[in-house]
C-alpha positions in Angstrom: 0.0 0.0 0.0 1.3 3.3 -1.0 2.3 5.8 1.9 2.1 8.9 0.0 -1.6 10.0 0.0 -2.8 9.6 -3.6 -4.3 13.4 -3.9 -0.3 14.7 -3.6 1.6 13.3 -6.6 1.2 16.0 -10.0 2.3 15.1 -13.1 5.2 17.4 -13.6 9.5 16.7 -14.8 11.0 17.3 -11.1 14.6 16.6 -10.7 15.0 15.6 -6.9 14.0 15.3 -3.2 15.3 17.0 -0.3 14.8 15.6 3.0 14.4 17.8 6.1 13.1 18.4 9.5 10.9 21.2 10.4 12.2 22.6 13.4 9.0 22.4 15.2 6.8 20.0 16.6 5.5 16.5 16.2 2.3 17.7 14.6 2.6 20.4 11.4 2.4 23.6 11.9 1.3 26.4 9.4 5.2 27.3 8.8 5.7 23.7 7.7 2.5 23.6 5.8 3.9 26.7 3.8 7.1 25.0 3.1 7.4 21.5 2.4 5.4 19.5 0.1 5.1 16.3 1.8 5.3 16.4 5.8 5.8 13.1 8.5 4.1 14.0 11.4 5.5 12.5 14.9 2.7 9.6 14.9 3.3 8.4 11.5 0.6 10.7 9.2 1.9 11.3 5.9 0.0 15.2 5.0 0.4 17.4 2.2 1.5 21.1 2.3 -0.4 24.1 1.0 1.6 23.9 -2.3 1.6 21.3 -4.7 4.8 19.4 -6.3 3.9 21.0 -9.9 4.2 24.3 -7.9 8.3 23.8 -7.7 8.3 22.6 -11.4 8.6 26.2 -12.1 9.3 28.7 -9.5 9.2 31.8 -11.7 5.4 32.8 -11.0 6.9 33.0 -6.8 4.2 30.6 -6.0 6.0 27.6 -4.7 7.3 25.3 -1.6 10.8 27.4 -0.4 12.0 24.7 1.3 15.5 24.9 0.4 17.6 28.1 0.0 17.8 28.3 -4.4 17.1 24.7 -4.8 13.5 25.0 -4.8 13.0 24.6 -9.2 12.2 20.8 -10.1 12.9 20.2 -6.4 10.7 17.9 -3.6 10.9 18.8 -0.4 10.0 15.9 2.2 10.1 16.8 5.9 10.0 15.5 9.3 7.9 17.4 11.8 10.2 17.4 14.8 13.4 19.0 16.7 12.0 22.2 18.0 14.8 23.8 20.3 17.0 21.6 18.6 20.8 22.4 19.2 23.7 21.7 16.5 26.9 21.6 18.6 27.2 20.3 21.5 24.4 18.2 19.9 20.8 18.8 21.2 17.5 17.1 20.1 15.3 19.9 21.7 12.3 18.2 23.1 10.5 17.0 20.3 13.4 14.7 18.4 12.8 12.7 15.2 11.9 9.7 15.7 13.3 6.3 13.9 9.9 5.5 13.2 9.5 9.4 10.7 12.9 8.0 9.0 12.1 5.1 8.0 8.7 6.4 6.6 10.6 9.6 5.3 12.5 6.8 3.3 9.3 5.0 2.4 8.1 8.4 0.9 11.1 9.3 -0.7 11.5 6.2 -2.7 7.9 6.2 -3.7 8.8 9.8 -4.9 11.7 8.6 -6.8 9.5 5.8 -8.3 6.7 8.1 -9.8 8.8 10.3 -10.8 12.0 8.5 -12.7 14.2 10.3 -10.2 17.9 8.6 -9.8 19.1 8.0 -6.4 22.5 9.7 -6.1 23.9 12.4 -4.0 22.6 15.4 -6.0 18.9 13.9 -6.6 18.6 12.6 -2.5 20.0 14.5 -0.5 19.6 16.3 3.0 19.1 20.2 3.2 22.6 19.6 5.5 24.3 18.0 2.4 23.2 20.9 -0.3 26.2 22.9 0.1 28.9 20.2 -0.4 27.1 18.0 -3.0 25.4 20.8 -5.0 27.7 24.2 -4.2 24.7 25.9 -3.7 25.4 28.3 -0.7 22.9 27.5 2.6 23.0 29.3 5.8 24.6 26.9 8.3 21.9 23.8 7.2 22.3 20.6 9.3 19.3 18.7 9.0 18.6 16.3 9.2 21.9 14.8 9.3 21.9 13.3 12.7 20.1 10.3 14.1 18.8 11.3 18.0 18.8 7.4 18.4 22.6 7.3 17.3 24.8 10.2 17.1 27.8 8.2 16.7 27.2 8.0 12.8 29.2 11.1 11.1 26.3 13.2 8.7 28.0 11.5 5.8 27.2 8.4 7.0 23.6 9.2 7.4 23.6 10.7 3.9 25.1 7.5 2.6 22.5 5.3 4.5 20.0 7.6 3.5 20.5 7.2 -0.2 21.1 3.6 0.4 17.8 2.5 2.1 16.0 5.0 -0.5 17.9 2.6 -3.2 16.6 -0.6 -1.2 13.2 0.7 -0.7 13.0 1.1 -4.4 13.8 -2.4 -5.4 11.2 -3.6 -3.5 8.6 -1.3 -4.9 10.2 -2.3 -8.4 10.7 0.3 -11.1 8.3 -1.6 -13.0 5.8 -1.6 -11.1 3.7 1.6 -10.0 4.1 2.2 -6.5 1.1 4.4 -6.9 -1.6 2.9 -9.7 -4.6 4.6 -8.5 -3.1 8.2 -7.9 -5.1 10.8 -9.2 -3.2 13.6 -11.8 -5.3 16.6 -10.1 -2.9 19.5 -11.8 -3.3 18.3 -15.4 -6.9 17.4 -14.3 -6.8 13.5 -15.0 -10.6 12.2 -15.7 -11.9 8.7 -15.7 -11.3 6.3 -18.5 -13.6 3.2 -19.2 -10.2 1.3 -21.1 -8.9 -2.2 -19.6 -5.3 -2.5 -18.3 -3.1 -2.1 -21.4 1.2 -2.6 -22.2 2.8 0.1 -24.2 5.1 -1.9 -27.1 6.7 1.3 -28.1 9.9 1.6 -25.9 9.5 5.3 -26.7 5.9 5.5 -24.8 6.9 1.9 -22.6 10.0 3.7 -20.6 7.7 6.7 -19.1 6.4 6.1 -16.0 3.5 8.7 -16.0 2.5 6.9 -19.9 3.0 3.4 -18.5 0.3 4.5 -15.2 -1.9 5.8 -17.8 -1.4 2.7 -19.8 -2.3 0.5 -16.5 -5.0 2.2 -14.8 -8.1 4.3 -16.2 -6.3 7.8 -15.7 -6.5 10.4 -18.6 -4.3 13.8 -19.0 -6.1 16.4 -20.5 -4.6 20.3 -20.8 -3.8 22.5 -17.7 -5.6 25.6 -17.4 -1.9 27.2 -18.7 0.8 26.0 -20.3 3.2 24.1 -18.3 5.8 20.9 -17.9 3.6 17.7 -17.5 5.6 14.6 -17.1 4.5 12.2 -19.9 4.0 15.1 -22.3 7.6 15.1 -23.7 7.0 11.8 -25.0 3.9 12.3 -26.8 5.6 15.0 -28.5 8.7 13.4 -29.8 6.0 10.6 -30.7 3.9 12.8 -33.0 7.0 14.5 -34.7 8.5 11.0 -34.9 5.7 10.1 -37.0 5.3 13.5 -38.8 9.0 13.1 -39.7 8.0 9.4 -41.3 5.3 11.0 -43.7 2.0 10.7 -41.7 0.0 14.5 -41.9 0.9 15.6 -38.6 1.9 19.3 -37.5 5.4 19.3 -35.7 5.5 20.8 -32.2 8.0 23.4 -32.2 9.9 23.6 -28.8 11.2 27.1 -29.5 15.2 28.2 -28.9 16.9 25.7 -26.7 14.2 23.5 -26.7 12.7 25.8 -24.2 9.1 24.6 -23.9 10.1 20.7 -24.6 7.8 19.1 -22.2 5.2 21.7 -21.7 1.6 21.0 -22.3 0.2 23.9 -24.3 -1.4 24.9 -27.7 1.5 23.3 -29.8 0.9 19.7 -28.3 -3.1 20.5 -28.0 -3.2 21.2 -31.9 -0.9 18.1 -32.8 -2.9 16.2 -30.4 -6.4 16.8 -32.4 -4.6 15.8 -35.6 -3.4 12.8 -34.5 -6.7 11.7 -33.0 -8.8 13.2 -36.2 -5.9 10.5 -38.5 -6.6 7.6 -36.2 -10.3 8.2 -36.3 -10.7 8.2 -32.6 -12.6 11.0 -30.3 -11.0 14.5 -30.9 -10.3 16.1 -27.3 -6.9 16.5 -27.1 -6.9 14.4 -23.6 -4.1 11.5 -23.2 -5.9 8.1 -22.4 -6.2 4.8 -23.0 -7.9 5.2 -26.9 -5.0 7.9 -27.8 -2.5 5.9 -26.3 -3.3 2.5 -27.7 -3.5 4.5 -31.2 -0.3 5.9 -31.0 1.7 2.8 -29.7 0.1 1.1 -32.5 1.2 3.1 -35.0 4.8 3.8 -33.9 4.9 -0.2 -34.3 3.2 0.0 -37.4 6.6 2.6 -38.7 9.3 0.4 -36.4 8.4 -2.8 -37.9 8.5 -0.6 -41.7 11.3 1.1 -40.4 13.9 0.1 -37.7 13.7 3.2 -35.6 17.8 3.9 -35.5 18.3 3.1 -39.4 15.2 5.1 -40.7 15.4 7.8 -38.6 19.5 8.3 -39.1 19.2 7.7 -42.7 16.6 10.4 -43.2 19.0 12.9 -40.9 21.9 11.7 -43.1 19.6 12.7 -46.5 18.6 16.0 -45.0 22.3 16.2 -44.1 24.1 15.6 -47.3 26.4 13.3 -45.8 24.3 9.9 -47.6 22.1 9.8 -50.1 19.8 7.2 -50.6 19.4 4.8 -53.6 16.4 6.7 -55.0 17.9 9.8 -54.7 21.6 8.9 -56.3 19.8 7.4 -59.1 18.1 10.6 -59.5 21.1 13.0 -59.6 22.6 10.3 -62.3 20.5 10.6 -64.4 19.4 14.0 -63.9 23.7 14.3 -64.9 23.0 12.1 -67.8 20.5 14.4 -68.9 22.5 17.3 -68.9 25.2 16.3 -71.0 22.8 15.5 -73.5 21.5 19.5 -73.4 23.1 21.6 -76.1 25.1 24.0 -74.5 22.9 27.0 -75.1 20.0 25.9 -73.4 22.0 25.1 -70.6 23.0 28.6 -70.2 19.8 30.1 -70.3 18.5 27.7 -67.8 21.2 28.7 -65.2 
């Protein structure tokens, strides 16, 4: 049974989770509510904060979880409620200390995180707030937590790091990658809707190695378009599928992710437009929602083009004709004889055509 409450887990690319403690007490305060997006209270309840995990996709609208000192963009931050009157050195607890019982569910939550999200479990995607200066360079204002055990301060902060990321990793494996930790989680910021379509597997590896398309694939959720345009995770695959098979002939617009592939990702206009064109082709319902008709379509036909065209040979030998650098059979036998042609112009008319 998942640990994190279904209702908190958005749809969005994030990049990492940050583990704290709150400073306060066992049971959330509205400072800790404000600030972290996931909260373990002293007697086990995994709660939400006022902002959601899309909020910290992008922090440029100042409406976000500020859990870390700039670290907050693409960033989760878990916390402990506990240590209030906590003292770093000589080492105090304060009254309220963190109990093994909010670590070990901190780790449960983390790893369920990492799971639903594709996040990678290293020292710069876990981490504690103490270990964002050393392992990211990012400057913090004398951060420590929570990088002492109450229950056994002989372990160095590097060593609670280390075991950190290493019962994350463990955690993990027994959830299985594979697997979704989280099947029946709602999408509430991309505003998932209910889907009558039976369990299905994705044979496109493209679609298959997304975790948001694979949970979509496996339960009866739908994505349909934020009320703006923003990163949805799943999105970027849909995208590079449609221009995949736009690029292989089929009458589909390409979505345009403007300079430095700026808007790769984001759910907007672009992906809404391609979106109707692709379901108008397939012949299916035309609402521009992700779900189990428009994914089953599109997994179908990017088989249909891989079994007509391995994907690595077609798609490099069509970059290598727009190149220049090889021409295809068709096309050599073209420019031959188009050569052959010539030199049976008179000399004249070849002039006046150049």
């Amino acid at each position: 049974m998942p640990t994190i409450p279904r209702n908190l887990l958005s749809p969005c690319s994030m990049k990492q989770v940050i583990c704290h403690w709150s400073e306060g007490n066992y049971k959330a305060n509205s400072t800790d509510i404000e600030h972290y997006h996931i909260l373990i209270e002293g007697d086990g309840t995994v709660r939400g904060g006022d902002h959601t995990i899309d909020d910290n996709s992008n922090t440029g609208d100042n409406d976000y979880a500020a859990h870390t000192l700039n670290a907050n963009t693409g960033s989760i931050g878990v916390a402990c409620c506990c240590m209030v009157g906590c003292q770093e050195s000589p080492f105090k607890p304060g009254s309220q200390p963190m109990k093994k019982s909010q670590w070990d569910t901190m780790v449960q939550v983390v790893a369920e995180l990492c799971q639903f999200y594709g996040i990678p479990v290293t020292p710069t995607t876990v981490l504690g707030h103490g270990e964002v200066q050393a392992n990211l360079g990012i400057t913090q204002k004398g951060k420590w937590d929570p990088m002492v055990w109450p229950w056994d301060t002989s372990r160095t902060r590097a060593q609670v790091g280390a075991a950190l990321r290493k019962q994350v990793a463990a955690a993990l494996a027994k959830l299985g990658r594979g697997a979704s930790a989280v099947r029946a989680a709602a999408i509430p910021t991309a505003a998932a809707a209910a889907s009558d379509g039976d369990s299905y597997t994705l044979r496109s590896a493209l679609l298959a190695n997304d975790p948001t398309l694979r949970q979509i694939a496996e339960t009866s959720l739908v994505l349909v378009e934020p009320e703006q345009p923003k990163l949805v995770a799943g999105i970027e695959a849909i995208q590079e599928a449609i221009n995949r098979l736009a690029t292989a002939g089929v009458a589909l617009p390409r979505i345009r992710f403007g300079a430095g592939d700026k808007y790769r990702g984001w759910f907007g206009p672009q992906t809404v437009d391609a979106l109707r064109a692709f379901q108008r082709f397939a012949g299916i319902g035309i609402d521009a929602k992700i779900g189990d008709h428009t994914l089953r379509a599109l997994d179908n036909l990017l088989e249909k083009f891989h079994r007509r065209n391995p994907p690595v040979q077609y798609f490099h030998q069509r970059l290598d004709e727009l190149s220049g650098r090889r021409r295809c059979p068709g096309i050599r036998f073209f420019r031959r004889r188009t050569k052959s042609l010539s030199r049976n112009q008179p000399r004249k008319q070849m002039c006046m055509r150049a």
